[in-house]
LOVOKOL-821049 format. One line per 2 residues: their letters; for each residue x, y, z of C-alpha. Coordinates in steps of 0.5 Angstrom, whole numbers, plus 500, padded with zeros to 3 digits. Layout:
! LOVOKOL-821049
A = X:Y:Z  ...
***
This chain:
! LOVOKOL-821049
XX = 714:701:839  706:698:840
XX = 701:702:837  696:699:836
XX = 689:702:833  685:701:839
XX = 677:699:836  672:704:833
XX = 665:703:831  666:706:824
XX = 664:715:824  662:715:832
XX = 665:722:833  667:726:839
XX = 669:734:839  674:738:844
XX = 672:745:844  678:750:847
XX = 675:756:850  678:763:854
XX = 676:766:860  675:773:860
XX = 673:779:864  665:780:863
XX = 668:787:864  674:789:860
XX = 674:783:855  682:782:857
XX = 684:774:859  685:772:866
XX = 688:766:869  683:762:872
XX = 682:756:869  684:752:875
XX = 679:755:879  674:754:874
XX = 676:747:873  677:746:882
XX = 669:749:882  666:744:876
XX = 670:738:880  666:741:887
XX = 660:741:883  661:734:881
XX = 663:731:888  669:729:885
XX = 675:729:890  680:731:884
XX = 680:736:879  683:731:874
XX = 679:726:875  673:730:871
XX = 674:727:863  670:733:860
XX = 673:739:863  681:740:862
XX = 687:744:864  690:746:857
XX = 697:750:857  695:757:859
XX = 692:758:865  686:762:861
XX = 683:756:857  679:750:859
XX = 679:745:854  670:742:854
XX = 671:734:851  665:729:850
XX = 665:722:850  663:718:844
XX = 656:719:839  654:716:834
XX = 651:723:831  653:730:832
XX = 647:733:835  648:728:840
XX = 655:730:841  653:738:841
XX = 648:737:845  653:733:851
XX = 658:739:848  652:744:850
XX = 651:741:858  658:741:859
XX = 659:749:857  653:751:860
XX = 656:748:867  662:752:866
XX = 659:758:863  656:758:870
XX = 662:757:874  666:763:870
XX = 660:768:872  660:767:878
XX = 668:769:878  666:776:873
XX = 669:771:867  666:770:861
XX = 666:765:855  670:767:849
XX = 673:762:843  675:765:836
XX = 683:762:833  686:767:837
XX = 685:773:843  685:780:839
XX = 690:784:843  692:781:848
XX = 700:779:849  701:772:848
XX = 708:772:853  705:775:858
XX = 701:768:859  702:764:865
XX = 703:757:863  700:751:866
XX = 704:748:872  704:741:869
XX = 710:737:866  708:736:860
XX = 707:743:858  713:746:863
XX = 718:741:858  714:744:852
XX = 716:751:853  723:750:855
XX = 723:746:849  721:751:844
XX = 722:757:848  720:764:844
XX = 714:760:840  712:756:845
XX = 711:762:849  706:765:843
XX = 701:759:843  695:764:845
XX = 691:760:840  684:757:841
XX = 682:751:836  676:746:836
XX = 679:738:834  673:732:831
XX = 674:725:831  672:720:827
XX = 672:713:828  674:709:824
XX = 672:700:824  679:698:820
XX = 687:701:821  688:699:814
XX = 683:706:813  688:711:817
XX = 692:713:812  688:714:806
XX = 683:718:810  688:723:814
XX = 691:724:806  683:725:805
XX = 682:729:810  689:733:808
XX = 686:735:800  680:738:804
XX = 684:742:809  684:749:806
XX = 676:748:806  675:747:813
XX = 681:753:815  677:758:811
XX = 670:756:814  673:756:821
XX = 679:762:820  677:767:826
XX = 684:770:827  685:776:824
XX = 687:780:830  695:779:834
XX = 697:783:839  692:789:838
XX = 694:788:830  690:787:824
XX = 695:781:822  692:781:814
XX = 691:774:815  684:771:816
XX = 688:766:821  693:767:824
XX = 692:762:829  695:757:823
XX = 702:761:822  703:761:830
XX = 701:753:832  706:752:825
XX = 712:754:829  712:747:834
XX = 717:742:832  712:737:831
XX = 706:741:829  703:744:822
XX = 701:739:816  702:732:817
XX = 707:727:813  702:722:809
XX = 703:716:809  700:711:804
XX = 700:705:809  699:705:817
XX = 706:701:818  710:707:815
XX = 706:711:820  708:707:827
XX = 715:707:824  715:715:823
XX = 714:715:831  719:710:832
XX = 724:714:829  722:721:832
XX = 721:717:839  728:714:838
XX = 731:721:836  729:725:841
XX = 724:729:837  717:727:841
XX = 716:722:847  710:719:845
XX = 704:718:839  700:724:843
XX = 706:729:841  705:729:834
XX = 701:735:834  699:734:826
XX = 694:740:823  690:732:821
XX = 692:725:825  692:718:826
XX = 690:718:834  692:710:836
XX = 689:709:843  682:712:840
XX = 682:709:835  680:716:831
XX = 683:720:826  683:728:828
XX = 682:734:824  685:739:827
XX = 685:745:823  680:749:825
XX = 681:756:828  675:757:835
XX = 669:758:833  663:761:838
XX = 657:757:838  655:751:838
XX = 651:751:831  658:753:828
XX = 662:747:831  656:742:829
XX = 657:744:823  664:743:822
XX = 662:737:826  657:734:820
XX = 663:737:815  668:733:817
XX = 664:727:819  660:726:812
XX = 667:727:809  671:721:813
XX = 665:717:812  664:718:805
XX = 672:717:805  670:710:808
XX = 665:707:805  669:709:798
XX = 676:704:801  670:699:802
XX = 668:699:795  675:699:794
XX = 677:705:792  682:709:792
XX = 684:717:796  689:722:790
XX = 694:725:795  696:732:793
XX = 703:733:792  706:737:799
XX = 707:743:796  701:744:794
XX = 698:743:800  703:747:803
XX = 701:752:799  692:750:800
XX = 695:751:807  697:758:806
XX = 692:760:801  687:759:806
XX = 690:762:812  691:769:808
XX = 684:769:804  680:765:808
XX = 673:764:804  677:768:798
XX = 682:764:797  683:760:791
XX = 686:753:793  689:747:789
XX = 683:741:788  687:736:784
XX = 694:733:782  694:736:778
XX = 694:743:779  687:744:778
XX = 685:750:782  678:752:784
XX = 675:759:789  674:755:796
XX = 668:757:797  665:755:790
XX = 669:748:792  666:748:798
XX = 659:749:796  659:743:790
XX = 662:738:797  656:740:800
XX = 652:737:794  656:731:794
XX = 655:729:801  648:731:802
XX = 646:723:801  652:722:806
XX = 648:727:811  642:724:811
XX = 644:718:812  648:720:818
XX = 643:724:821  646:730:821
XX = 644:734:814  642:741:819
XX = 648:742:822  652:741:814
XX = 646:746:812  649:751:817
XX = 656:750:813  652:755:809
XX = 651:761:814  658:761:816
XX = 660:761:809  655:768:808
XX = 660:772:814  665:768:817
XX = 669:770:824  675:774:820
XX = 670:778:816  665:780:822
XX = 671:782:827  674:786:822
XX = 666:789:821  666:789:828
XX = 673:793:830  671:797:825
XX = 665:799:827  667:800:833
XX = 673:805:831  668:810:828
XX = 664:810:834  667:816:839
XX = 669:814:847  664:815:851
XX = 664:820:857  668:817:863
XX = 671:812:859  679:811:857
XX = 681:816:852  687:813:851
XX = 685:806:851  688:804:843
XX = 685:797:843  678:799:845
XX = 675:797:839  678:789:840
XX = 674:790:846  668:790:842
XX = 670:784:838  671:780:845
XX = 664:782:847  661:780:840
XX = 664:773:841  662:772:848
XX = 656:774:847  654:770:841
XX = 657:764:846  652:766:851
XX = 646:766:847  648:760:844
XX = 649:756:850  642:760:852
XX = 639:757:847  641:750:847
XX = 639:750:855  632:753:853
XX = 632:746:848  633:742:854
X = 629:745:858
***
């Protein structure tokens, strides 16, 4: 097998921004991604849908995946990230449909979903069956080019260390099915369960990595690179390497943030191989267990920061990163968006839907609405979400204008 790492100019970044449709009215998922892709293919005068690169099907025909193309800073990439949503907002409203995006829809049922009629995901679910069929997820994916192969490794092992970080930042999932999971993602322990997701095999040269695949293509496990559906990766063919481990956020402040984090790292990550330093890799199971710590607690958890068993609280870890990479921010330009990694860290997205739905439940049903209508107050968690999507890209429109 060939898996040439194709050439990137060293931390360039591109976002995917997965987001629901939902009705403006009741807050409940509605299939209609392929008539809001058809519509933004329209508007576009493209002849076929699939030759738009920055509005994409994904596995439930409620969800649009937003992709940019290449920046060289993160307000260039949440600008262009910001036009694109703003069209598709335009395009959903117009179908009663709204924006929504946190780590999972809060009572919808997942197997209920209709999948998305290609190949590809047709052949996944006959696969994985019952879990295949529970991928009611939403995430936002950042990759980081990297200038050198001999960089993908030590980097991904890098990126592994700060997982719990960028997980408990991000986690806005505590909700399933109409249930408070007691999780702050439950998006995490539900993606886990595909064959090939869940945290990566580290890897100390990229060699090891190519020959991985291999034997996972030549068993039967995966087709190709693309289905390694690793929580961070080595992307060959970008020439990138994809953290992936975050829940869905709603705005466009909080996935530049978590843009400059995760740039800031990878280049700081970068710059120290140069110098001929070295990564220390976590033993798995202590990143198995960050992994989990940070999916229960969120922003409460304790995580392990060293191999030696060294423990930290994530938040207090966090805010010394912050510290350390502010030269590296300045220097890529993107020391506003990293300074927001502050605001997310006062009330992430767990804790406001559960202040949301809480609110929500003291509030008596108003005249004419549905009395027996048990999930109503996870209504009011959808609204809040799509309604901070709207202001946000109101908002990043305004600026433009």
């Amino acid at each position: 097998m060939t898996l040439d790492f194709a050439h990137s100019d060293q931390s360039t970044l591109g976002i995917e921004w997965e987001l629901a449709l939902v009705d403006a009215a009741t807050g409940d998922l509605r299939a209609e991604a392929p008539q809001v892709i058809e519509a933004m293919a329209r508007a576009a005068g493209l002849e076929d849908a699939e030759d738009n690169p920055h509005v994409t099907a994904e596995l439930l025909e409620n969800t649009v995946e937003l992709v940019t193309g290449v920046h060289r800073t993160v307000d260039s990439a949440v600008t262009e990230l910001g036009a694109i949503a703003g069209d598709v907002l335009s395009a959903a409203e117009a179908r009663g449909l709204h924006l929504y995006c946190q780590g999972s829809h809060p009572f919808a049922e997942p197997y209920m979903q209709k999948v998305t009629d290609k190949e590809r995901y047709g052949r996944m679910v006959e696969l994985t069956q019952y879990w295949g069929r529970q991928m009611l997820i939403f995430g936002v994916h950042v990759h980081v080019g990297l200038d050198d192969v001999s960089k993908a490794m030590p980097v991904v092992n890098g990126l592994v260390n700060r997982f719990p970080h960028l997980l408990a930042l991000s986690a806005s999932s505590p909700f399933w099915a109409g249930l408070d999971t007691g999780y702050q993602s439950q998006r995490t322990l539900v993606f886990q369960q595909l064959p090939t997701a869940g945290l990566p095999f580290q890897f100390e040269e990229y060699d090891e990595f190519v020959a991985c695949v291999e034997d996972m293509v030549s068993s039967g496990m995966i087709e190709d690179a693309t289905e390694c559906r690793w929580d961070v990766r080595a992307v060959p063919r970008l020439g990138t390497v994809e953290m992936r481990v975050c829940d869905g956020m709603a705005t466009l402040e909080e996935i530049g943030a978590v843009a400059a984090l995760t740039q800031c790292l990878v280049h700081d990550l970068a710059a120290s191989l140069e110098r001929g330093g070295t990564v220390p890799v976590l033993p798995p199971w202590y990143s198995q267990e960050n992994k989990w710590r940070a999916a229960r607690y969120g922003m409460d958890a304790k995580v392990i920061i060293a191999p030696d068993g060294t423990k930290a609280p994530v938040g207090e870890h966090l805010s010394d990163e912050l510290d350390r990479l502010a030269p590296v921010a300045r220097e890529l330009g993107c020391e506003e968006q990293l300074a927001h990694v502050h605001t997310m860290m006062a009330e992430n997205a767990a804790h406001r839907q559960r202040r949301i739905e809480q609110e929500a439940s003291a509030v008596p049903p108003a005249e004419g609405q549905d009395q027996d209508d048990h999930v109503a107050p996870l209504r009011a968690v959808v609204r809040d979400a799509a309604a901070r999507t709207r202001r946000s890209l109101h908002a990043a429109q305004d600026r433009a204008d």
